[in-house]
C-alpha positions as CSV (number, residue, x, y, z in Angstrom):
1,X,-14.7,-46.4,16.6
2,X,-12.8,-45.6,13.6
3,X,-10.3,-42.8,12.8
4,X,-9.2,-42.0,9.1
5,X,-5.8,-40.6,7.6
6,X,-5.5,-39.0,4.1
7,X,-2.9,-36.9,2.2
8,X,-2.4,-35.7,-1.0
9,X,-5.4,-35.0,-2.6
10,X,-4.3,-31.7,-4.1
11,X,-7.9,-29.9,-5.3
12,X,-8.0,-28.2,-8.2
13,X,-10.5,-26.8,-10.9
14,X,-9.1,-29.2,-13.5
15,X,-9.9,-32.0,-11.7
16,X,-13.5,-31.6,-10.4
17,X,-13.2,-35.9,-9.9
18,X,-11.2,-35.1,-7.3
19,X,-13.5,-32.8,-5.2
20,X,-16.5,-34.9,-6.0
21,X,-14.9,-38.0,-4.6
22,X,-14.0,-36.0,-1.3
23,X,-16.9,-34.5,-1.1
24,X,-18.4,-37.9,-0.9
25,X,-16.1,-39.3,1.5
26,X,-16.8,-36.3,3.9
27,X,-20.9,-36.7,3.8
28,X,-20.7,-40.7,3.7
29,X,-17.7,-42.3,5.4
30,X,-15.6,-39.7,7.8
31,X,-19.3,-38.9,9.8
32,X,-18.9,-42.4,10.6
33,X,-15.8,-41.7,12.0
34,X,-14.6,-40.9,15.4
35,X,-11.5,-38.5,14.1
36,X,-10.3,-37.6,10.4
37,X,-7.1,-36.5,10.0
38,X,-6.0,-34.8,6.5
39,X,-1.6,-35.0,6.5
40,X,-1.3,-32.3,4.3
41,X,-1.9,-31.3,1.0
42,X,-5.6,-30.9,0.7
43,X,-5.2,-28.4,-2.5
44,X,-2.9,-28.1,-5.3
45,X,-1.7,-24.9,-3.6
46,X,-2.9,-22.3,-1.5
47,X,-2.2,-18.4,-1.7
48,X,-4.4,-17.2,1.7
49,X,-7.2,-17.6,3.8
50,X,-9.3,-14.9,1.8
51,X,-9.5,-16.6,-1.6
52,X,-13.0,-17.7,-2.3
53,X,-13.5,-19.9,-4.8
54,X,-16.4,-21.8,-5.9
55,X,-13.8,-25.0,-5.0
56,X,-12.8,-23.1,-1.7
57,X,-16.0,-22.0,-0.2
58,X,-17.5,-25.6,-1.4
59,X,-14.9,-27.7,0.7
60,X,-14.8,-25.3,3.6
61,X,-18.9,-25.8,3.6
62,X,-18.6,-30.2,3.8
63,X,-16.0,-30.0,6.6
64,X,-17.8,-27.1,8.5
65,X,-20.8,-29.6,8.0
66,X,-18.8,-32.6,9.3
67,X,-17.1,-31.0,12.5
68,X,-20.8,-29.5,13.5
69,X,-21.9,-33.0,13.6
70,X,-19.1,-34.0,16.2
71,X,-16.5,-35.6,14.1
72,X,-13.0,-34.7,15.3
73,X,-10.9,-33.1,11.7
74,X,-7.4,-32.3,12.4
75,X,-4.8,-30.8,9.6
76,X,-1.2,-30.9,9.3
77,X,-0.5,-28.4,6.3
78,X,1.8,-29.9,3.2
79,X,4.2,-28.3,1.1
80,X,1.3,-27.1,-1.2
81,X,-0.6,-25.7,1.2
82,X,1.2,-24.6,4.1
83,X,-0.3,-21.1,4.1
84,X,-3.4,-22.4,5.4
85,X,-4.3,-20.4,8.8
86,X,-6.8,-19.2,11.7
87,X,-9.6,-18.1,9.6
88,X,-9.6,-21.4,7.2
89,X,-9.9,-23.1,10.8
90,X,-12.0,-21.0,12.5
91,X,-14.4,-21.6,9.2
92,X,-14.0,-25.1,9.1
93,X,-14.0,-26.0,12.9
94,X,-10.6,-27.4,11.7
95,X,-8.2,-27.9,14.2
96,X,-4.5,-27.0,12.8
97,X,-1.5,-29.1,14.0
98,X,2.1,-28.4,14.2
99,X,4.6,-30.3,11.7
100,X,5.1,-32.8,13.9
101,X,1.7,-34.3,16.2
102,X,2.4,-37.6,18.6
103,X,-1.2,-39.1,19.4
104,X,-2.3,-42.4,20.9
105,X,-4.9,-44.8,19.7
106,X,-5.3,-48.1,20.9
107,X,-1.9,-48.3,22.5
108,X,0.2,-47.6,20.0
109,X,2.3,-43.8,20.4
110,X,1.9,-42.8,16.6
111,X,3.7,-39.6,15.0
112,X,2.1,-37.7,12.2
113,X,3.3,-35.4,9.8
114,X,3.0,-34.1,5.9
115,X,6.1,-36.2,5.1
116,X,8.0,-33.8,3.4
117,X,10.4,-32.4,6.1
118,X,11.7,-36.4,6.1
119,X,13.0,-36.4,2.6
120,X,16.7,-34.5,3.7
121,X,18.2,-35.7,0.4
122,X,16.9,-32.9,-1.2
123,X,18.9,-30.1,-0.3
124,X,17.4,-27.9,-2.3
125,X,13.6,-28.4,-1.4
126,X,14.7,-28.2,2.2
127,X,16.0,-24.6,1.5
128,X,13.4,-23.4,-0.2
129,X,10.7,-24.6,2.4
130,X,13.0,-23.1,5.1
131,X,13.2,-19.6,3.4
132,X,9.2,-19.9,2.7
133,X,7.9,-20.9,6.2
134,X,9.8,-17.5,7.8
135,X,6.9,-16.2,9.3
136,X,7.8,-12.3,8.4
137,X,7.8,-13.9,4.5
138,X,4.5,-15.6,4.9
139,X,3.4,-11.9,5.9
140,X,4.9,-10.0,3.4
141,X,3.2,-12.7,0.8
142,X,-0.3,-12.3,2.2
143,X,-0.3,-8.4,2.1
144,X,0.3,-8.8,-2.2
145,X,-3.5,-8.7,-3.9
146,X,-4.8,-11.9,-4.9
147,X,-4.3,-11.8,-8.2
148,X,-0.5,-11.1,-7.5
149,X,-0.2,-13.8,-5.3
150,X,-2.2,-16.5,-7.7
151,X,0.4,-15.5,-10.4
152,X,3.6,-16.1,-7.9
153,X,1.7,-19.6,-6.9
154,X,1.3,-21.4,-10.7
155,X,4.9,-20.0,-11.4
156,X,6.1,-22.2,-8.6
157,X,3.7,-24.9,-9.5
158,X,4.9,-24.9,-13.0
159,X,8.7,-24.9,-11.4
160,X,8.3,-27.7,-9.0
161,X,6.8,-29.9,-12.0
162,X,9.5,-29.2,-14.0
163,X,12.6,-30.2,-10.6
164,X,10.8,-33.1,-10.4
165,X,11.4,-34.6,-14.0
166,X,15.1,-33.7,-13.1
167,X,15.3,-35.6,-9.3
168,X,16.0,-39.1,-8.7
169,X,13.5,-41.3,-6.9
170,X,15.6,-41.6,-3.9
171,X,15.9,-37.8,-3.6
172,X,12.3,-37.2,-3.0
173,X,11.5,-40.0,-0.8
174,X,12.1,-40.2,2.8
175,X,16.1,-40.4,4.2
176,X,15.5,-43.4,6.2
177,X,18.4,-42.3,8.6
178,X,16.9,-39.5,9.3
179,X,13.2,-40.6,9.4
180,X,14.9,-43.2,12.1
181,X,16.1,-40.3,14.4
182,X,12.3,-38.4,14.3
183,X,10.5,-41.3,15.7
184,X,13.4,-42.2,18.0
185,X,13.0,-38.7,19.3
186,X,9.2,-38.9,20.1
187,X,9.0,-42.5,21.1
188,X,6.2,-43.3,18.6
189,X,5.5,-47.1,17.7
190,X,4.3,-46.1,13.9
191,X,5.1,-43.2,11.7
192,X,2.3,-42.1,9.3
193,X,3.0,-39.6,6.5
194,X,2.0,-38.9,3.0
195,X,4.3,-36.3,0.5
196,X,5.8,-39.2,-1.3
197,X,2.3,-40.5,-3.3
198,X,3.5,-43.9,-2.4
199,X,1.1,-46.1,-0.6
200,X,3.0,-48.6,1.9
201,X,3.7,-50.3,5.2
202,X,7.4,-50.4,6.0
203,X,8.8,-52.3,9.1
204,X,11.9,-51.0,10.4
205,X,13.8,-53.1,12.3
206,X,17.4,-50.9,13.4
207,X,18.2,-52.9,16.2
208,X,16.8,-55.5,18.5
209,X,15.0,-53.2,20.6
210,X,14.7,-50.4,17.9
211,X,11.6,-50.5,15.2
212,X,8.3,-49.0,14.6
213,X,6.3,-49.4,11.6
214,X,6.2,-46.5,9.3
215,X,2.5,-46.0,7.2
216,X,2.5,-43.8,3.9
217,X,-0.9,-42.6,2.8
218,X,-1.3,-42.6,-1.0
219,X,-2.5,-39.5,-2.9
220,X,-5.9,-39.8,-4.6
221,X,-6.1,-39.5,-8.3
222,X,-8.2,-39.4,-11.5
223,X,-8.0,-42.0,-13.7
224,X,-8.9,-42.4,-17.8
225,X,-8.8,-39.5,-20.0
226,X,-12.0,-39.0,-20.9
227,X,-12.1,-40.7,-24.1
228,X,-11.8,-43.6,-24.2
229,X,-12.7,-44.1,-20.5
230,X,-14.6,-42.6,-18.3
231,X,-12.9,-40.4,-15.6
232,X,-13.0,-41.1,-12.2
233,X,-11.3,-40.8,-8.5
234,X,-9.5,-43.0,-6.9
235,X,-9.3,-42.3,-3.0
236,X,-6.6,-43.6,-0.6
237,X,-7.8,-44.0,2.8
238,X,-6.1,-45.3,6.1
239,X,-8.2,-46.5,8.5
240,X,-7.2,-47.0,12.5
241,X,-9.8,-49.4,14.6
242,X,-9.5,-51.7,17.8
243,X,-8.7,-54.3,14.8
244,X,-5.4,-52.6,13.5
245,X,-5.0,-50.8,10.2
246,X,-6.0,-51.0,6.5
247,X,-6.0,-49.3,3.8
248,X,-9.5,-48.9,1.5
249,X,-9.2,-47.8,-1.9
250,X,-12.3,-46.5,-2.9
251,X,-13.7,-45.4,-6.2
């Protein structure tokens, strides 16, 4: 039986590709499947359980439809969409994981997570997602109307775009050192994350009794502009059988 990783797909309105393609992959592959785990960042961002839009209540409807059918869907929350809660689950059938989540398949200890918490380089992320994952914050946030809340959401959208243009490469990927230490800590064999959009398969080797393998799901994307080519999404999948692991880029 096979068990699928993505991350990164960020769902929007302006990119309808993008919910098509999962949309697809939810009625015709993950059904297949015996688990489907989604590392974070299903939506562009996310202001609270009790926004309903035609996006929203169309998502929550394919993976309420998958989980009814006895697939396994399991959610680590990203850095877009961390605000995602009980009702979205209890919705969904969605189970919700903590920041961290050690599993086993196939003999192999494997530790999952959104990916950005690794990337310590960047000081000031870090402090930001400190000060907004204070639970009496997240609160205060969620009691503002919706329209309040949507406004406070682009504006950090727009100012995360623009700290990105000024940030080195090596600042937003993962702190090896660091990353090291986390799977020392839980004993896993492979690491699997997303945050970084940078599909890869990195063996570590620290010592002679010190490695693991460390996975990074790629983020899914629209390609050609509509012009000149046809638009279309690209979706990065991980897949985990009795085999090993591969990755299936599917259009």
């Amino acid at each position: 039986m096979s068990h699928y990783f993505i991350a990164d797909l960020h769902l929007n309105e302006s990119q309808p590709e993008l919910t098509k393609r999962f949309l697809h992959f939810l009625q015709q592959n993950a059904p297949l499947a015996n688990s489907v785990y989604i590392l974070g960042d299903l939506f562009d961002f996310w202001i609270g359980d009790d926004e309903h839009s035609p996006l929203i209540e169309q998502v929550k409807s394919a993976l309420s439809s998958l989980t009814r059918q006895g697939v396994n869907c399991y959610f680590i929350c990203g850095n877009r969409d961390f605000l995602i809660g009980k009702q979205f689950a209890k919705e969904t059938g969605v189970i919700i994981l903590p920041d961290y989540h050690l599993i086993e398949l196939y003999g192999k200890k494997i530790l999952l997570c959104h990916g950005d918490t690794l990337c310590t380089d960047d000081v000031r992320y870090q402090q930001f997602r400190r000060k907004v994952h204070q639970k009496w914050l997240q609160r205060l946030f969620l009691l503002l109307p919706l329209w309040i809340r949507l406004k406070i959401a682009k504006k950090i959208r727009l100012q995360s775009q623009a700290d990105k243009g000024r940030k080195s490469l090596t600042m937003m990927d993962v702190n090896p050192d660091f990353t090291a230490k986390v799977v020392k800590s839980y004993q896993a064999d492979w690491l699997i994350h997303g945050h970084t959009h940078k599909q890869a398969v990195h063996f570590i080797q620290n010592s002679a009794t010190d490695a693991f393998t460390r996975i990074v799901l790629g983020d899914w994307k629209v390609l050609g502009n509509g012009k000149i080519k046809q638009r279309q999404a690209v979706a990065s999948i991980l897949v985990i059988n009795e085999s090993g692991f591969n990755f299936i880029e599917e259009k």
